[in-house]
VEXDREN-2710 file (C-alpha; in Angstrom, 1 decimal):
% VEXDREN-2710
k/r/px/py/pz
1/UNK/37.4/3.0/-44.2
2/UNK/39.4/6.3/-42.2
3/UNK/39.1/6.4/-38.8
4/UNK/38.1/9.8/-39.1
5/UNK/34.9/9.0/-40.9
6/UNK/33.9/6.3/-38.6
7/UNK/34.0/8.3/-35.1
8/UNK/32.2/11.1/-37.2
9/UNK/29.3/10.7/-35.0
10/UNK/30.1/10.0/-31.6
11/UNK/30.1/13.4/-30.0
12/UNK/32.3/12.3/-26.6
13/UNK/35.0/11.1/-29.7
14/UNK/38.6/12.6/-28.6
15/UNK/42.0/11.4/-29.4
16/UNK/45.1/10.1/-27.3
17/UNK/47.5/8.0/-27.2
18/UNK/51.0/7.6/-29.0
19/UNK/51.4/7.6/-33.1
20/UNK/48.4/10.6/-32.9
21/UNK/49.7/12.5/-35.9
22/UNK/47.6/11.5/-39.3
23/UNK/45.6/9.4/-37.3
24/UNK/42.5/11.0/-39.6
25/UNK/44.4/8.9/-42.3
26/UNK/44.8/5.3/-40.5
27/UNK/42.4/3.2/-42.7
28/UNK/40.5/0.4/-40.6
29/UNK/39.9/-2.9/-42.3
30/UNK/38.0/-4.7/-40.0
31/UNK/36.9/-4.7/-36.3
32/UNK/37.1/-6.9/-33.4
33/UNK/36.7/-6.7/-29.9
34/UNK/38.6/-9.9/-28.6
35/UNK/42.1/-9.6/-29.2
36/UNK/43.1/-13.1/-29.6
37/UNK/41.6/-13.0/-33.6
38/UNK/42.2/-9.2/-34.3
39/UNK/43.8/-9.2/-37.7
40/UNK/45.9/-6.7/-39.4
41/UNK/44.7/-3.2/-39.7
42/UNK/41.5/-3.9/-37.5
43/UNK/40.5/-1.6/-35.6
44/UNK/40.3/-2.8/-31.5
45/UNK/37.7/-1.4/-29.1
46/UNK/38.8/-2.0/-25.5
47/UNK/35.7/-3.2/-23.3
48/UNK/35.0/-2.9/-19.5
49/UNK/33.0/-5.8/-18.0
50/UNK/31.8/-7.9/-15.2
51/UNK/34.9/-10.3/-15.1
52/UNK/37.4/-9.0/-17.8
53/UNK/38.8/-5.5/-19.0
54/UNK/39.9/-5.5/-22.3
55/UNK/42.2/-2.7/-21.4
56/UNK/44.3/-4.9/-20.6
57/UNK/45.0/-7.0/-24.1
58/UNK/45.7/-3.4/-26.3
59/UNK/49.3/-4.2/-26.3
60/UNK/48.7/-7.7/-27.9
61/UNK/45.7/-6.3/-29.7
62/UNK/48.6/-4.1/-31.3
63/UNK/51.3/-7.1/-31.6
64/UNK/48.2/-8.8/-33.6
65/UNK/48.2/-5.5/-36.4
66/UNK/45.5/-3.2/-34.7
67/UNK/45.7/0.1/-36.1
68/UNK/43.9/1.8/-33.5
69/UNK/41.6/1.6/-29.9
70/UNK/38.5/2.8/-28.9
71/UNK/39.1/3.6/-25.5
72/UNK/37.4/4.5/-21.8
73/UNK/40.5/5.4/-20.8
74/UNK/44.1/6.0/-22.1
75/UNK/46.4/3.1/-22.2
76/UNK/50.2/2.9/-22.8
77/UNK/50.1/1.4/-26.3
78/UNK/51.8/3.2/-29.4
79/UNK/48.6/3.7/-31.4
80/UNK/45.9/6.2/-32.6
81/UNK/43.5/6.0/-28.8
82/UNK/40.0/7.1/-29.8
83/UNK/38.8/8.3/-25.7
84/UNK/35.0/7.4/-25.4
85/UNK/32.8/7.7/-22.0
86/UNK/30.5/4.7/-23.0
87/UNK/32.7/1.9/-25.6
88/UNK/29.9/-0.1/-25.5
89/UNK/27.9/2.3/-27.2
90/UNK/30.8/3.7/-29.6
91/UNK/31.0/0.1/-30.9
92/UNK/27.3/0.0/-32.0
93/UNK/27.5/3.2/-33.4
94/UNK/31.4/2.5/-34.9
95/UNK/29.8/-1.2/-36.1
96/UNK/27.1/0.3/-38.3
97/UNK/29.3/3.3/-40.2
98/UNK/31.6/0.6/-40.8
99/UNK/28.7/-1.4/-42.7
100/UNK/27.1/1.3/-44.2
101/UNK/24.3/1.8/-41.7
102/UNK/22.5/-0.7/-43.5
103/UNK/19.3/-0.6/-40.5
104/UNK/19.0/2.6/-42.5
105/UNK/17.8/0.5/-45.5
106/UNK/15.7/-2.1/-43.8
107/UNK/12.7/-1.7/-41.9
108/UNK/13.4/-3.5/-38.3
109/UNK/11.1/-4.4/-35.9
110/UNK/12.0/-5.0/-32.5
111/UNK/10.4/-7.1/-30.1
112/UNK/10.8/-7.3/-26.7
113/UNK/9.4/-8.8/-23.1
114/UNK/10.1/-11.7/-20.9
115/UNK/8.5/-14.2/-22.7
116/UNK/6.2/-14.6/-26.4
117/UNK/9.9/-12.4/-28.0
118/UNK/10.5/-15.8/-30.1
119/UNK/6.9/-16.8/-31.2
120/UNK/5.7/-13.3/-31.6
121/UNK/9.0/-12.7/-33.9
122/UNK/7.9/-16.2/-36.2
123/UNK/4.3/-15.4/-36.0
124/UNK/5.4/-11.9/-37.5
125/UNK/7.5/-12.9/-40.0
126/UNK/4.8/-15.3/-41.4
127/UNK/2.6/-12.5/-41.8
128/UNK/5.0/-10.2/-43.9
129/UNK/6.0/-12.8/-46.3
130/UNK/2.7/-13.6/-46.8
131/UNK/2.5/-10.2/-47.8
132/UNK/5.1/-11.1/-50.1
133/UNK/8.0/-8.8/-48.3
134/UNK/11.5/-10.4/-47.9
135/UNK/12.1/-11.3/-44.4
136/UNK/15.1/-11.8/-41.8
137/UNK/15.0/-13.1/-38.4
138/UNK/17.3/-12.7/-35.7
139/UNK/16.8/-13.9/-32.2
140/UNK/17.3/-16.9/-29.9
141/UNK/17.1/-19.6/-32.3
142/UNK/19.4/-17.9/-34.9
143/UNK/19.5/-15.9/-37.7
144/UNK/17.5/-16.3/-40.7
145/UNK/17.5/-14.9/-44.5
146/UNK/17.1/-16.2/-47.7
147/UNK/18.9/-19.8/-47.9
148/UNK/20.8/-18.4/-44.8
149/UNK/20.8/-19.9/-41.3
150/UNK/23.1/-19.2/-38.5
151/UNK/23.6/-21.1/-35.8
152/UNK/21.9/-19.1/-32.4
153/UNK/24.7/-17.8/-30.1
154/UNK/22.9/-14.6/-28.4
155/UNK/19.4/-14.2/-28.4
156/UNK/20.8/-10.6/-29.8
157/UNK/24.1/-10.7/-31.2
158/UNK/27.2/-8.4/-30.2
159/UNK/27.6/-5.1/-32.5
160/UNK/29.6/-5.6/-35.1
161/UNK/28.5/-9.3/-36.1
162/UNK/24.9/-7.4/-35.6
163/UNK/25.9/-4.5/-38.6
164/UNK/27.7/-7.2/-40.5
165/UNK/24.8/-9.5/-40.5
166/UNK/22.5/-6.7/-41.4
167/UNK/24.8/-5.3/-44.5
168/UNK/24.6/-8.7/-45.7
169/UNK/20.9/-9.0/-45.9
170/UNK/20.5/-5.2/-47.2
171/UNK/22.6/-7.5/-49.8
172/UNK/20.4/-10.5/-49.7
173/UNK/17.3/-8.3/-50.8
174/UNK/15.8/-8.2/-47.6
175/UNK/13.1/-5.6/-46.6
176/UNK/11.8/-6.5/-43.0
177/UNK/14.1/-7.5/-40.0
178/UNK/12.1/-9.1/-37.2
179/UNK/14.6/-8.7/-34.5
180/UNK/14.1/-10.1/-30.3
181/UNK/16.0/-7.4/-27.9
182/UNK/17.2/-8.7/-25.1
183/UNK/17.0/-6.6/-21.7
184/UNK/20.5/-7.5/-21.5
185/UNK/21.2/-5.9/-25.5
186/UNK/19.3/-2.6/-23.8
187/UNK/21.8/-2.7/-21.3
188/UNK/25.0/-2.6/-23.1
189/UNK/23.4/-0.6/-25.9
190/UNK/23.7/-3.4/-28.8
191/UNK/21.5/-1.5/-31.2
192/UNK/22.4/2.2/-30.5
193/UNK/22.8/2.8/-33.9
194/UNK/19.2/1.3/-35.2
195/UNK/16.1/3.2/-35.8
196/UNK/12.9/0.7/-35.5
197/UNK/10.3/0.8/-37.3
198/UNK/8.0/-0.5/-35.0
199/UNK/8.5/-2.1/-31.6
200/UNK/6.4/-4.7/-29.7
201/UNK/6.2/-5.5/-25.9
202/UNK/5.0/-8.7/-24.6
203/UNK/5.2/-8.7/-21.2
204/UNK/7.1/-8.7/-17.9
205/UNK/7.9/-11.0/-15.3
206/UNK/10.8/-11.9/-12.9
207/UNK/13.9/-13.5/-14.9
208/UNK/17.6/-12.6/-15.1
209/UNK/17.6/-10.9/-11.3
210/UNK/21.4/-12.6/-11.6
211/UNK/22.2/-9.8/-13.3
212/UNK/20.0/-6.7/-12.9
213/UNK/19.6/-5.9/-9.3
214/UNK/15.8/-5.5/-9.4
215/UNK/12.4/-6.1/-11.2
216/UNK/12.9/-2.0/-11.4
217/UNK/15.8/-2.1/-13.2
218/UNK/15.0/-5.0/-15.3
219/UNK/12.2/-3.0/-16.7
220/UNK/13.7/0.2/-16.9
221/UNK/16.0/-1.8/-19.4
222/UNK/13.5/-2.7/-21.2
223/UNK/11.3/0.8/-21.1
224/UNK/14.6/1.8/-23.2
225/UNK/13.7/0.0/-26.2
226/UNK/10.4/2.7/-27.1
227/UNK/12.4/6.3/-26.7
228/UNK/11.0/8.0/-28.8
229/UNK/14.0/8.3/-30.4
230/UNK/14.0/5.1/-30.9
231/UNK/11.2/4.0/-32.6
232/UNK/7.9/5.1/-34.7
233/UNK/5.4/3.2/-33.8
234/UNK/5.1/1.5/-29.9
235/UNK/2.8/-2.2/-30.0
236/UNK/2.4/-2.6/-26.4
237/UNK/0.5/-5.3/-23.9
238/UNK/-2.4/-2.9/-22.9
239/UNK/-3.1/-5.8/-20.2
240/UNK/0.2/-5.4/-18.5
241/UNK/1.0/-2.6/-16.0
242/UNK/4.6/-1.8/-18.0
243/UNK/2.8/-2.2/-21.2
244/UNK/0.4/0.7/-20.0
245/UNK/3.4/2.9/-18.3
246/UNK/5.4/2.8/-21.6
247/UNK/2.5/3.8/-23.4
248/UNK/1.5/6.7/-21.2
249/UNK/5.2/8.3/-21.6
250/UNK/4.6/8.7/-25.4
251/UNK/2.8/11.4/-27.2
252/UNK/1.9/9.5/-30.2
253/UNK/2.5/6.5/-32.1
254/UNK/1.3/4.1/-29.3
255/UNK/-1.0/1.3/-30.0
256/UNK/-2.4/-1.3/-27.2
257/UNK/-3.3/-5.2/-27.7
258/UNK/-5.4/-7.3/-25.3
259/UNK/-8.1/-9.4/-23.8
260/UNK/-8.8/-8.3/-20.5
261/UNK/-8.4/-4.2/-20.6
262/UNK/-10.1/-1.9/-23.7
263/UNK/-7.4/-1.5/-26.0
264/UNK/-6.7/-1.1/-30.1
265/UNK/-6.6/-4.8/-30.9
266/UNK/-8.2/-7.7/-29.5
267/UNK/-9.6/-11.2/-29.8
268/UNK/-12.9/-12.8/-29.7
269/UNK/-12.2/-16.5/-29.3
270/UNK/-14.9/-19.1/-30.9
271/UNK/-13.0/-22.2/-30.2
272/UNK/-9.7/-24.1/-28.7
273/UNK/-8.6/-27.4/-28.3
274/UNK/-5.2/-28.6/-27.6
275/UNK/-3.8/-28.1/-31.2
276/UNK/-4.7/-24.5/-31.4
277/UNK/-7.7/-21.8/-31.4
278/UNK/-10.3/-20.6/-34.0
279/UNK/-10.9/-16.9/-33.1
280/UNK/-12.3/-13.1/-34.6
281/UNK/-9.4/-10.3/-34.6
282/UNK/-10.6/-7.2/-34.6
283/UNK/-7.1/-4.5/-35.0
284/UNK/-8.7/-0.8/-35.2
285/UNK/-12.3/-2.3/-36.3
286/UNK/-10.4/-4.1/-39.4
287/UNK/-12.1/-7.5/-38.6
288/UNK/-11.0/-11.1/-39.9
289/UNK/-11.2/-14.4/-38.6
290/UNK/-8.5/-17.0/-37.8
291/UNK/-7.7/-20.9/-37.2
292/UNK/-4.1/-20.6/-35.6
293/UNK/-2.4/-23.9/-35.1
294/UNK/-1.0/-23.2/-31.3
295/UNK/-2.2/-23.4/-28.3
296/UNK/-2.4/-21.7/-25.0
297/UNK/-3.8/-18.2/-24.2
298/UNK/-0.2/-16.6/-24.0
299/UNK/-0.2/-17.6/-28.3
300/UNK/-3.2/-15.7/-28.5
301/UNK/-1.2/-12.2/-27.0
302/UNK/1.5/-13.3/-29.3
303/UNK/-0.8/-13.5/-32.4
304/UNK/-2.4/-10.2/-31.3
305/UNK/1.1/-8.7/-31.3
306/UNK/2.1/-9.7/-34.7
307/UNK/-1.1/-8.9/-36.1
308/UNK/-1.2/-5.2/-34.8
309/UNK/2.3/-4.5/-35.3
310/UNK/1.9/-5.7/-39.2
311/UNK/-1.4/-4.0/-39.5
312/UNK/0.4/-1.0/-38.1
313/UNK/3.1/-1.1/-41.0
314/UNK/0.4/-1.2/-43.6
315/UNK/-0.2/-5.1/-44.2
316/UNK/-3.8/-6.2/-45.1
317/UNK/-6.2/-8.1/-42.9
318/UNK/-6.3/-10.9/-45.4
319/UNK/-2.3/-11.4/-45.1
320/UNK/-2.6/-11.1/-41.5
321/UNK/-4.7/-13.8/-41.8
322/UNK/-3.1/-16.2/-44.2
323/UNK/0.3/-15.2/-42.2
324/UNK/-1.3/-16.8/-38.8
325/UNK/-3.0/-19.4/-40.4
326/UNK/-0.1/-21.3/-42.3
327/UNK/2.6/-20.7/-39.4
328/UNK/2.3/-24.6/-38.1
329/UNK/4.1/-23.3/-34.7
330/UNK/7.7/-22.3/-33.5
331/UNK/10.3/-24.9/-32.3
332/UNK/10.5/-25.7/-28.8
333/UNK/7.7/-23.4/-28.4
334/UNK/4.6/-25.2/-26.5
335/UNK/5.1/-27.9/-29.0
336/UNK/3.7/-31.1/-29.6
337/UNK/6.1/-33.7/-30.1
338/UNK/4.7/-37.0/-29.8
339/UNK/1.8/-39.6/-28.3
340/UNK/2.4/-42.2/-26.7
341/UNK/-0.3/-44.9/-25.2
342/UNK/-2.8/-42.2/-25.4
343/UNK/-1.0/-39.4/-23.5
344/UNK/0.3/-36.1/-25.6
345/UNK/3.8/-34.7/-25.3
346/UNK/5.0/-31.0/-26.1
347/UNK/8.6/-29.5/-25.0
348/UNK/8.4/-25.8/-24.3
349/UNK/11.1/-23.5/-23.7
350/UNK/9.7/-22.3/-20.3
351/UNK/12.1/-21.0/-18.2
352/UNK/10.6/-18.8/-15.6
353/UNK/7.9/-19.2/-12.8
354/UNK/4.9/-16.9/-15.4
355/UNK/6.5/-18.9/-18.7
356/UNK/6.0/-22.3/-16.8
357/UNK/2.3/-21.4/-15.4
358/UNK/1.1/-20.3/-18.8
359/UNK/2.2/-23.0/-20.4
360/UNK/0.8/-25.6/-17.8
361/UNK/-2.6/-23.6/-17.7
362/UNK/-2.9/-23.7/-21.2
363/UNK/-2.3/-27.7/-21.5
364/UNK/-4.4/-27.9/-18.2
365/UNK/-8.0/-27.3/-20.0
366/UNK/-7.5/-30.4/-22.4
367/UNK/-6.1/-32.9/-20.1
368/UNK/-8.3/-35.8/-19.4
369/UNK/-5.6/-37.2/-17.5
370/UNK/-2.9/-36.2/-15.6
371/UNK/-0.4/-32.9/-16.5
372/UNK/2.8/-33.9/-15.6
373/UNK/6.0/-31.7/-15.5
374/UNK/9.7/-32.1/-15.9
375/UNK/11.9/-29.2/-15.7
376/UNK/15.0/-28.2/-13.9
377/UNK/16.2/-24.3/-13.8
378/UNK/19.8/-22.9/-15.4
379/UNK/22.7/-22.8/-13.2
380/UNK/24.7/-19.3/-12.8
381/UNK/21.2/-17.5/-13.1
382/UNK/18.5/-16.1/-11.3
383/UNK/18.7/-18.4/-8.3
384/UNK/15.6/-16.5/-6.6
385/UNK/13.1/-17.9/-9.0
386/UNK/14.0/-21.6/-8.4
387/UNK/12.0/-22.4/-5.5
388/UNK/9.1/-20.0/-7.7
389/UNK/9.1/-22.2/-10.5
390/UNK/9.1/-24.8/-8.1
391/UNK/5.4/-23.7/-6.9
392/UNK/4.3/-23.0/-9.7
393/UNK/4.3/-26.6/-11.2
394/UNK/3.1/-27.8/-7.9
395/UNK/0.2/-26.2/-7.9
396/UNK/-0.7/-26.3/-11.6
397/UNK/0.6/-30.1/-12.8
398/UNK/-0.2/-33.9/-10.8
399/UNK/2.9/-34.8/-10.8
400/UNK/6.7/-33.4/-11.8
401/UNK/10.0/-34.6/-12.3
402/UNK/13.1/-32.4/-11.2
403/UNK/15.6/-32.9/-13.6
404/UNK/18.8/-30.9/-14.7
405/UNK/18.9/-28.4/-17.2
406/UNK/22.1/-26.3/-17.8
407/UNK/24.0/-26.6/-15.0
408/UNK/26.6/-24.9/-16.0
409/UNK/29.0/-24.2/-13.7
410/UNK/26.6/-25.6/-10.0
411/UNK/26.3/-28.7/-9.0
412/UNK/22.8/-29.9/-10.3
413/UNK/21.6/-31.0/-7.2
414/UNK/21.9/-28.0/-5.5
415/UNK/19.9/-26.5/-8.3
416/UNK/17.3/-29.1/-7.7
417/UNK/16.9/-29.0/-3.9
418/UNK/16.1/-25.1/-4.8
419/UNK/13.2/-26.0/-6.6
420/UNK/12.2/-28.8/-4.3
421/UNK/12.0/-26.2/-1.3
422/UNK/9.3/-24.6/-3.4
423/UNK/7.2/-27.4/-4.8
424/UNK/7.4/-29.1/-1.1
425/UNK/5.1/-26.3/0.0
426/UNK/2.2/-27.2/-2.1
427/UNK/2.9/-31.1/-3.0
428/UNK/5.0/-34.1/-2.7
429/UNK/4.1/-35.4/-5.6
430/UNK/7.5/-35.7/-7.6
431/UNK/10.8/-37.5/-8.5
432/UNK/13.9/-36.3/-8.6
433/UNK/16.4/-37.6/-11.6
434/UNK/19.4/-35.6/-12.2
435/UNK/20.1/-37.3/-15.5
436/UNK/17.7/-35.4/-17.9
437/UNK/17.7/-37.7/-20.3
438/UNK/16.6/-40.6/-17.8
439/UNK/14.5/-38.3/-16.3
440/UNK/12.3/-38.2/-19.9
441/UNK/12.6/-41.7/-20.1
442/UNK/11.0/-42.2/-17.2
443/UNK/8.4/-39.5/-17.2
444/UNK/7.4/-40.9/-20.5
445/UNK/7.1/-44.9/-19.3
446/UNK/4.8/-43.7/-16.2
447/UNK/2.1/-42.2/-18.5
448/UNK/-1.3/-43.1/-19.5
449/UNK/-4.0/-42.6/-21.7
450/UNK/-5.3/-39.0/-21.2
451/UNK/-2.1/-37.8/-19.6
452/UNK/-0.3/-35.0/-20.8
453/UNK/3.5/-34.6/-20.2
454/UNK/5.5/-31.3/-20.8
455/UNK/8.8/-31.1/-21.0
456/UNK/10.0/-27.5/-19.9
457/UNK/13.1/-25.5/-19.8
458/UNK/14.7/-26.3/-22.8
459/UNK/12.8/-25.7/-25.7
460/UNK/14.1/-26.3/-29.8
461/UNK/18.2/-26.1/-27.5
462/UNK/20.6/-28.9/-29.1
463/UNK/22.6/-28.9/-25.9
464/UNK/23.3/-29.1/-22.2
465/UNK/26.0/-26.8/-20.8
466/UNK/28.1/-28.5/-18.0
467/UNK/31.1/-27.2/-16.8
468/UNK/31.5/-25.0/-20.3
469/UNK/31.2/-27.7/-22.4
470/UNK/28.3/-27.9/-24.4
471/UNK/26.9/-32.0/-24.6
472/UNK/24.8/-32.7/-27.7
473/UNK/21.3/-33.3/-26.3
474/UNK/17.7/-32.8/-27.8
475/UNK/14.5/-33.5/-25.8
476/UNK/12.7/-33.6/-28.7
477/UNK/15.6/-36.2/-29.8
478/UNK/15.4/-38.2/-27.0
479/UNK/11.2/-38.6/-26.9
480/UNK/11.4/-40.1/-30.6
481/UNK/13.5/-42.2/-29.8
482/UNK/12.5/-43.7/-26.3
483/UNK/8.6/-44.0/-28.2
484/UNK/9.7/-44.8/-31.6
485/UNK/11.2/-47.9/-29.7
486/UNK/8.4/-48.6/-27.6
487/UNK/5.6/-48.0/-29.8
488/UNK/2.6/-50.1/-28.1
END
């Protein structure tokens, strides 16, 4: 494609740099943004970040056969310099004329919040193929279309492997793209270029104050995703305060879900166990009844979600149903996994101080037993809401063990004694074993009938990140095994 035609609609677009003349003829034959695998005749956008400034690497970008830059500011490299005041931003935009704007023929629905982004985005996509629409998912545990899975890297991928993934399924046949946003893909402007069709908020709570300087700015990023601009229709948490202040900045197009506050779309729950919840929807007085197979009140929100946001986009009550009904749960998400000598055990991805209560509330109403705990936090993150999470399991489970989770880069006991100064406040009542794996092993040899362990932090993940290296390890793995070969 000509340069000319891809910068067509970035309005700060102006041109620099050396080998200017004809540059509305240099044709681009692929893009990158990391210069160590540009390939001839790509066309190199120069980044500013935390750590790094890709300024830096145009000359070997150009050694490598780049044809051109996209630019913040003008370099001394002998090519075609397209001058840009956000790159970022250009990229998206750059990324999807390169494609063929393909979001422009698929209906995407983006979903954002703290937590419920994966569940809500499965519990979605059940309902719209069980409407008999073609569906794609893209979020934290990959990106899925047809016979196509790929592997998860981002919970929303980078621009141009975002376009290039979306052209393909325009190819693929699909029609709906059930998409999680990240606060951190707000930020950098990931999906500039996409139009939604609808949008859904779960809810907000502290996470990722590593990066964003405050619980302000963290949900400024994510007030971004329903600009009017942005999206038709709004499916917002009527029961949560930013749920309510998003809604009141629009005009039209909003729609509320909840239990507690009056709102478009609720539920009237008959039943629940530990294996899920028989319950009457009723989305703008279209009423219909539903056995869901998950379980904890936060599913129910998530369910709620789906089903107004599908309702919304003109699928039937009866698919909504069918859709909520056959969905047998989402990996790593409050999942069972196993029994052993009468105790039940789920892994959950949990990660923050409101993930790790709901969950433990939710398994709290069907334990006979004790609720025991294991989780750690992530290293090189949000270091505040260790000694949180900490409290929050001791006063909700009986007993915990402190464990590693991704490291990363910290030593894990440091990590650990975080958490500890929190769950000291309220209870003493826990073990510390680094090794997570040993740290299952023993949770799961000290339980008894009744009991009910969860596993937290990690979810459907196939690793543990130490040091950059990423270590194959599955809790889900590692229970099957330890009571497959203790079976009593």
């Amino acid at each position: 494609m000509y340069l000319n035609g891809l910068i067509d609609g970035i309005n700060s677009a102006r041109i620099a740099g050396g080998s200017v003349d004809g540059w509305e003829t240099v044709w681009v034959e692929g893009l990158s943004d990391d210069s160590r695998y540009v390939r001839k005749g790509d066309l190199f956008f120069c980044r500013v970040g935390a750590n790094y400034d890709t300024h830096e690497f145009a000359e070997e970008a150009r050694r490598r056969g780049a044809v051109a830059l996209v630019c913040e500011r003008e370099v001394s490299v002998a090519l075609p310099q397209i001058l840009v005041d956000d790159c970022r931003e250009a990229m998206a935009l750059i990324a999807s004329a390169f494609y063929g704007n393909p979001s422009q023929r698929l209906r995407i629905v983006g979903i954002t919040g703290t937590n419920g982004k994966t569940t809500t985005s499965y519990l979605l996509a059940s309902i719209l193929r069980a409407a008999g629409k073609k569906v794609g998912i893209i979020g934290t545990l990959g990106i899925f279309y047809g016979r196509k899975s790929i592997a998860p890297e981002l919970t929303t991928p980078d621009p141009i492997f975002l376009q290039k993934t979306l052209a393909d399924m325009v190819q693929e046949g699909v029609q709906y793209v059930v998409m999680e946003v990240s606060a951190h893909a707000l930020y950098f402007k990931k999906d500039a270029s996409i139009r939604y069709a609808a949008c859904i908020f779960t809810n907000l709570s502290q996470d990722h104050l590593d990066f964003f300087s405050s619980m302000e700015e963290y949900a400024e990023a994510k007030e971004g995703l329903f600009a009017a601009k942005k999206c038709d229709v709004c499916i917002l948490n009527g029961d949560d305060a930013l749920g309510r202040k998003i809604g009141a900045k629009r005009e039209k197009g909003v729609f509320y879900y909840g239990l507690d506050t009056p709102s478009d779309a609720f539920a009237i729950i008959e039943r629940e166990d530990l294996y899920g919840y028989g319950m009457v929807l009723n989305i703008m007085d279209d009423i219909g009844g539903v056995r869901m197979k998950m379980t904890g009140l936060h599913n129910v929100y998530n369910a709620l979600a789906a089903a107004t946001c599908a309702r919304m986009l003109g699928v039937s009550m009866e698919s909504i149903q069918q859709g909520l009904q056959e969905i047998q749960g989402v990996k790593g998400r409050l999942e069972w996994v196993a029994e052993y000598r009468g105790a039940q055990i789920f892994v959950d991805f949990a990660h923050t101080p409101d993930g790790l209560e709901k969950s433990l509330s939710a398994l709290r109403k069907h334990t006979k037993g004790r609720l025991i705990c294991l989780f750690g936090c992530g290293g090189n993150r949000d270091k505040s809401k260790r000694p949180l999470m900490g409290e929050r399991v001791a006063q909700a489970a009986d007993f915990a063990v402190l464990t590693s989770d991704n490291p990363r880069y910290e030593d894990p006991m440091d990590i650990i004694s975080a958490i500890e100064k929190g769950y000291r406040l309220h209870s003493t009542a826990y073990a510390i074993i680094p090794d997570r794996e040993k740290g299952i092993e023993y949770a799961i040899e000290h339980l008894s009938s009744g009991d009910v362990l969860l596993i937290a932090g990690k979810g459907g993940e196939h690793y543990q990140e130490i040091m950059g290296i990423k270590y194959l390890l599955s809790d889900e793995d590692i229970i099957k095994t330890y009571v497959g070969g203790r079976r009593e």
